[in-house]
PyMOL CGO cylinders between C-alpha atoms (Angstrom):
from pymol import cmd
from pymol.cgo import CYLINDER

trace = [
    CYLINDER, -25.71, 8.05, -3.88, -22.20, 8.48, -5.95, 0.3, 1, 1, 1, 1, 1, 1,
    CYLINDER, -22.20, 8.48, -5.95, -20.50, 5.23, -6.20, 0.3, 1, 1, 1, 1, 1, 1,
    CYLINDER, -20.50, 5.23, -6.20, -17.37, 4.78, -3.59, 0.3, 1, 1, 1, 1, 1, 1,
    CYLINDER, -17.37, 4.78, -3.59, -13.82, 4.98, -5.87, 0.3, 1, 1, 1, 1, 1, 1,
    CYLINDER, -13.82, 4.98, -5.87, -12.14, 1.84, -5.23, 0.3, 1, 1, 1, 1, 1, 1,
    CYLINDER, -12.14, 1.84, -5.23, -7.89, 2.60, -4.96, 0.3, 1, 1, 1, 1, 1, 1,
    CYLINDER, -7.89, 2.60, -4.96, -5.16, 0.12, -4.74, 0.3, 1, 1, 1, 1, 1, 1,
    CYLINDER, -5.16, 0.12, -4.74, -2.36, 0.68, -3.04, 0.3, 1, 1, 1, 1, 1, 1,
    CYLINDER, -2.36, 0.68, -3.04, 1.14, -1.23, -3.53, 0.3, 1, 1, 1, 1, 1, 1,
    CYLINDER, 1.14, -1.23, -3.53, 3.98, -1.40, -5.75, 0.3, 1, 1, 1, 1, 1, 1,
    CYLINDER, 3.98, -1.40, -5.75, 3.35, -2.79, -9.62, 0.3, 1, 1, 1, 1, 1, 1,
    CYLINDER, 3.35, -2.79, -9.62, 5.51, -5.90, -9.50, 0.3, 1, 1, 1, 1, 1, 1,
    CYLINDER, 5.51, -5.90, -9.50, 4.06, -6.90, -6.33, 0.3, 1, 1, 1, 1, 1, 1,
    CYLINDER, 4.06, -6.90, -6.33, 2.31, -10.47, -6.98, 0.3, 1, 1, 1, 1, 1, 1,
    CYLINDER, 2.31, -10.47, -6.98, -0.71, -9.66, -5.03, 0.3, 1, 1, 1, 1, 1, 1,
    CYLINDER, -0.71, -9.66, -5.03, -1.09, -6.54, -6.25, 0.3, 1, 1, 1, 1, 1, 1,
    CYLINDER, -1.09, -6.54, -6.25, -0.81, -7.87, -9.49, 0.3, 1, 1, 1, 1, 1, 1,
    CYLINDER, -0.81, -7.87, -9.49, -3.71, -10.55, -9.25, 0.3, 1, 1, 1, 1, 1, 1,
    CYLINDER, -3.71, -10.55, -9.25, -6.01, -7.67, -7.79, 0.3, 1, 1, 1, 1, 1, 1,
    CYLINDER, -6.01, -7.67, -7.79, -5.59, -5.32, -10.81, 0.3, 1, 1, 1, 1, 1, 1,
    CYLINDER, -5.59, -5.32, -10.81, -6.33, -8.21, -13.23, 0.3, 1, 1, 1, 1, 1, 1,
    CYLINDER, -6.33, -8.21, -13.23, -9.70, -9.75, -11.16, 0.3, 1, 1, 1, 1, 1, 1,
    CYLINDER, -9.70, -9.75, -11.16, -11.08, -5.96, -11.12, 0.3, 1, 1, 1, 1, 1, 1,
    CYLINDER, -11.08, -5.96, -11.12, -9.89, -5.35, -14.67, 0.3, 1, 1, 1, 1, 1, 1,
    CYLINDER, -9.89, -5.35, -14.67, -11.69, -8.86, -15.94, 0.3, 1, 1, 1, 1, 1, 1,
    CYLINDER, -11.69, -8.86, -15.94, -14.74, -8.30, -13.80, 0.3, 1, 1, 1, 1, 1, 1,
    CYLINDER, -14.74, -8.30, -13.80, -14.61, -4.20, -15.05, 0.3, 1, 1, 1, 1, 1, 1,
    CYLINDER, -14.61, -4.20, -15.05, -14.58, -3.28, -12.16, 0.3, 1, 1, 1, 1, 1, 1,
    CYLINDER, -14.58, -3.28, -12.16, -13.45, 0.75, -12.33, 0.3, 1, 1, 1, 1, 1, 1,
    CYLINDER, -13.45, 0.75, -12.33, -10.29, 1.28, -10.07, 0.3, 1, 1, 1, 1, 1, 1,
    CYLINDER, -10.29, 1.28, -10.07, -7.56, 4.07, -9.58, 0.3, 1, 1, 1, 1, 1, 1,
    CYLINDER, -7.56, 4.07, -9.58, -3.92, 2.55, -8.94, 0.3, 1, 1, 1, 1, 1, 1,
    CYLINDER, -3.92, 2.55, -8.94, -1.46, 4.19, -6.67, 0.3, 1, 1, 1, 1, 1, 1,
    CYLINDER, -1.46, 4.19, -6.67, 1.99, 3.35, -7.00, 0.3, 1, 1, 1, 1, 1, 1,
    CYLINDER, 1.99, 3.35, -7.00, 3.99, 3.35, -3.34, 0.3, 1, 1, 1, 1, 1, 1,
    CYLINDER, 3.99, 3.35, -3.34, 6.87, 4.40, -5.30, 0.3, 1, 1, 1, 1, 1, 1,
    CYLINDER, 6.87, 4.40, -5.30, 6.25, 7.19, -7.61, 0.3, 1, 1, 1, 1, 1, 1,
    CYLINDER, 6.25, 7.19, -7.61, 4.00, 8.56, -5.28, 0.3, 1, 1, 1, 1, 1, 1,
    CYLINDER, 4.00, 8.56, -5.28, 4.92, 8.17, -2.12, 0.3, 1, 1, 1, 1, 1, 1,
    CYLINDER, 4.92, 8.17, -2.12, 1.84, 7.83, 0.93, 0.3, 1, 1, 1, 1, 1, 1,
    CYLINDER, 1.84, 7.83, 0.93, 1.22, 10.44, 2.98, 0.3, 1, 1, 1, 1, 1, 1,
    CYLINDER, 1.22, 10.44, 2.98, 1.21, 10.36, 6.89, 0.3, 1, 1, 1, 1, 1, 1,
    CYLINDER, 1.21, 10.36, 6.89, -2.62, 11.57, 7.14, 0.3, 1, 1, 1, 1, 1, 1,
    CYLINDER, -2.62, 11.57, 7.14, -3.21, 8.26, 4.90, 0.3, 1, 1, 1, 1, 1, 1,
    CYLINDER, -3.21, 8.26, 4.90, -1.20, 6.40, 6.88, 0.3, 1, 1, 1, 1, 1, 1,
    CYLINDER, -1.20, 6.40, 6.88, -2.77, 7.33, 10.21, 0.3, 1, 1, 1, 1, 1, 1,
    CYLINDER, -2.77, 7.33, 10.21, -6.16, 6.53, 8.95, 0.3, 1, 1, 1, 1, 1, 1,
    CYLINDER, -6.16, 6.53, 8.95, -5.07, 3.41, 7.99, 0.3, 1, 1, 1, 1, 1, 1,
    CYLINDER, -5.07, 3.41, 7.99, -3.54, 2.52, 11.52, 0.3, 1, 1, 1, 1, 1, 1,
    CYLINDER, -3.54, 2.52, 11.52, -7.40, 3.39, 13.11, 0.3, 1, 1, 1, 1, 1, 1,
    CYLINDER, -7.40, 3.39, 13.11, -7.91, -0.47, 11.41, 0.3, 1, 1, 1, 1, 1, 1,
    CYLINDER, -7.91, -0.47, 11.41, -5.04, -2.34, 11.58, 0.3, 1, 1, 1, 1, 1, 1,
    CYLINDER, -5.04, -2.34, 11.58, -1.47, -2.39, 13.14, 0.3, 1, 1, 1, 1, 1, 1,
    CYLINDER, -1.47, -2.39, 13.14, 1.10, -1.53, 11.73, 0.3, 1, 1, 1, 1, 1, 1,
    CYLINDER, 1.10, -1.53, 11.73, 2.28, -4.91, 11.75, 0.3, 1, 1, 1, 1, 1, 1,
    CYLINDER, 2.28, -4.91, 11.75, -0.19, -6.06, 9.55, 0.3, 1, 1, 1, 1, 1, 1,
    CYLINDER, -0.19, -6.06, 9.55, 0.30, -3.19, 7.16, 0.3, 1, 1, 1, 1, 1, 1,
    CYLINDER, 0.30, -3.19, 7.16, 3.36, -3.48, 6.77, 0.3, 1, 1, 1, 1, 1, 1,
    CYLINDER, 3.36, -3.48, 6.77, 4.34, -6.42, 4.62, 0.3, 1, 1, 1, 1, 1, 1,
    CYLINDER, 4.34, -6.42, 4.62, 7.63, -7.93, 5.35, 0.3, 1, 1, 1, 1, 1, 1,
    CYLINDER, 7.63, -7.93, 5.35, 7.60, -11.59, 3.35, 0.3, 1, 1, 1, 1, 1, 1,
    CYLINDER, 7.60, -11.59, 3.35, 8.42, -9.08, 0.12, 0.3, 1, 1, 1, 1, 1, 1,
    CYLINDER, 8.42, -9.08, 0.12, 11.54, -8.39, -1.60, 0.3, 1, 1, 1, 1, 1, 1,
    CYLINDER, 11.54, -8.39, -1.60, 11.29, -4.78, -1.38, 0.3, 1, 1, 1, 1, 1, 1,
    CYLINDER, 11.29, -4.78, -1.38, 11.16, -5.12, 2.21, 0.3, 1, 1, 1, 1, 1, 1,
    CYLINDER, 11.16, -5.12, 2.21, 13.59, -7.92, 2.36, 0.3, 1, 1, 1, 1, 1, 1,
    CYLINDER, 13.59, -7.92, 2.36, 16.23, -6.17, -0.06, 0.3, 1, 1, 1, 1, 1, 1,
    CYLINDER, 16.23, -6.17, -0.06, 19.25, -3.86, 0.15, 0.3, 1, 1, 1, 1, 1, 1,
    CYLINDER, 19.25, -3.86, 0.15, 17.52, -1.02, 0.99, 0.3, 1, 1, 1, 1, 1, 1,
    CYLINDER, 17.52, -1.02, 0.99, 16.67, -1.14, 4.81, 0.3, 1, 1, 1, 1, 1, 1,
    CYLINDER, 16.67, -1.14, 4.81, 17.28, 2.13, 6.39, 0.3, 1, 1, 1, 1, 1, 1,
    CYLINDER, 17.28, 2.13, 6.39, 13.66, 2.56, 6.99, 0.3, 1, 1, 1, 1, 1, 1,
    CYLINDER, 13.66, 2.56, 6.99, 13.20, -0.87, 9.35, 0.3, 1, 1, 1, 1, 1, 1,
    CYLINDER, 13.20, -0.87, 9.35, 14.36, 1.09, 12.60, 0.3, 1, 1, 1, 1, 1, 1,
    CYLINDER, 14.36, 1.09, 12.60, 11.64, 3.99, 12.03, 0.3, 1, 1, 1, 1, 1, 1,
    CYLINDER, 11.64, 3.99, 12.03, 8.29, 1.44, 12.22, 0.3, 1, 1, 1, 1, 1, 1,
    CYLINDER, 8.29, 1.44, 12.22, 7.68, 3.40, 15.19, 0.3, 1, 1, 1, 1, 1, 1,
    CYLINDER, 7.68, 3.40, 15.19, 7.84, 6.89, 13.79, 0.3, 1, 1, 1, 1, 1, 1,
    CYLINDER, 7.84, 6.89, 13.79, 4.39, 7.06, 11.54, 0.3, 1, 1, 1, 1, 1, 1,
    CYLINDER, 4.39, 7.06, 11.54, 3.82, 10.40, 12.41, 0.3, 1, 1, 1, 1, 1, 1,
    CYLINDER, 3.82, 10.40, 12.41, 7.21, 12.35, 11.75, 0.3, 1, 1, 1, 1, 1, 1,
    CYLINDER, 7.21, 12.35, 11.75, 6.65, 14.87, 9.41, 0.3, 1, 1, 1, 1, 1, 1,
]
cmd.load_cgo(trace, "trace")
């Protein structure tokens, strides 16, 4: 049986994110990073994601990035699957 490949999601200066990468780094722990902002997520991710949890608990809004200037995309946390 192939090991599973272990991916975190988030954004690099994200403090959380941060202490996750170093724990599985220090405990070699093999792991693929996946940057929210260079590459994007895709709605089939998404969608899978929201069979677990709702959106309101996938969505982290105590951040800065959520938090900052840029908040066109509050109003469309109902729209996961436009295209």
């Amino acid at each position: 049986m192939a090991a599973k490949k272990i991916v975190v999601y988030g954004i690099p200066n994200c403090d959380t994110v941060k202490k996750a990468r170093v724990w599985l780094e220090e405990h070699d722990v093999p792991f693929e990073f996946h940057d929210f902002k260079k590459a994007g997520v895709s709605t089939a991710l998404l969608q899978d994601w929201l069979k677990d949890v709702t959106l309101d608990e996938l969505i982290n809004r105590r951040g800065t990035t959520w938090r900052g200037p840029d908040t066109h995309l509050h109003g469309r946390r109902d729209h996961v699957d436009d295209p």
